[in-house]
C-alpha positions as CSV (number, residue, x, y, z in Angstrom):
1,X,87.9,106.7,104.0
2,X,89.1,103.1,103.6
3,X,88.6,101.1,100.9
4,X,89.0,97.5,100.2
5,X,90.7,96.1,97.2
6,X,91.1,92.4,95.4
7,X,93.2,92.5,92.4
8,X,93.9,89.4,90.4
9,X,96.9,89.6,88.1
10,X,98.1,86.9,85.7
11,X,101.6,86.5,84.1
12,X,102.3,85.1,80.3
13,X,103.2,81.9,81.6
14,X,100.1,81.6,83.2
15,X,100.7,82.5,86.7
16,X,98.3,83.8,89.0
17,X,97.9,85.6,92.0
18,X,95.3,87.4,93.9
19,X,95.9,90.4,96.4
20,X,93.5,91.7,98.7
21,X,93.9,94.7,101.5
22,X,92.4,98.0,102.6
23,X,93.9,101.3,101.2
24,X,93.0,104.8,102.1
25,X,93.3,106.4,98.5
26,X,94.5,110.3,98.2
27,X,92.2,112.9,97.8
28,X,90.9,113.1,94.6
29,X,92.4,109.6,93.1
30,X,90.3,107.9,90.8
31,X,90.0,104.5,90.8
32,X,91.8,104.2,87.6
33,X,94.9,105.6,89.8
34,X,94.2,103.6,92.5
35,X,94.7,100.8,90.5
36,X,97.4,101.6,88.4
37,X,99.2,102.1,91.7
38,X,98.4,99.0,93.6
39,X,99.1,97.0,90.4
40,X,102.6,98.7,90.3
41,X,103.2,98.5,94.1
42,X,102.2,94.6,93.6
43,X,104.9,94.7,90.7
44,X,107.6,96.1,92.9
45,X,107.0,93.3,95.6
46,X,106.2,90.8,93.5
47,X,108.0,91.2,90.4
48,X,107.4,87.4,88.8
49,X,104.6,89.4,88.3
50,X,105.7,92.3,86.1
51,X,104.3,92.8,82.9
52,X,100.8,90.8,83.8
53,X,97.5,91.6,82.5
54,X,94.8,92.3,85.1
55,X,92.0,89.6,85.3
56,X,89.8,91.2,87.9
57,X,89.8,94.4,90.2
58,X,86.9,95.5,93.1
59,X,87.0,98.6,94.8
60,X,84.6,99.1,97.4
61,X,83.8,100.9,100.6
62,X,85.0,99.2,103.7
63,X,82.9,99.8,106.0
64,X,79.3,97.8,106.5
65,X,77.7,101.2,108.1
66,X,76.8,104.5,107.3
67,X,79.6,107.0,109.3
């Protein structure tokens, strides 16, 4: 099942950004882990970014309709 995530991070200076994107977590991750890796993933690609506090994190279903 695909989920779709926004996750705002900002840095000690101030810096922000927000990332958005559909994920397809592993069987039986919690959304604690599915944060924890996104924001680490984010980290790795990003990493002006390392070390920032997490202002704001959805999780949701993606799809509009029942399967």
């Amino acid at each position: 099942m695909d989920f779709l995530y926004i996750l705002t991070l900002e840095t000690r200076e101030g810096g922000r950004a927000t990332c958005t994107g559909v994920i397809a977590p592993r069987e039986g991750a919690t959304r604690q882990s599915v944060l924890m890796d996104l924001k680490a993933e984010i980290e790795r690609a990003r990493p002006t970014l390392c070390g920032s506090i997490i202002l704001y994190f959805s999780l949701e279903r993606d799809s509009l309709y029942a399967a």
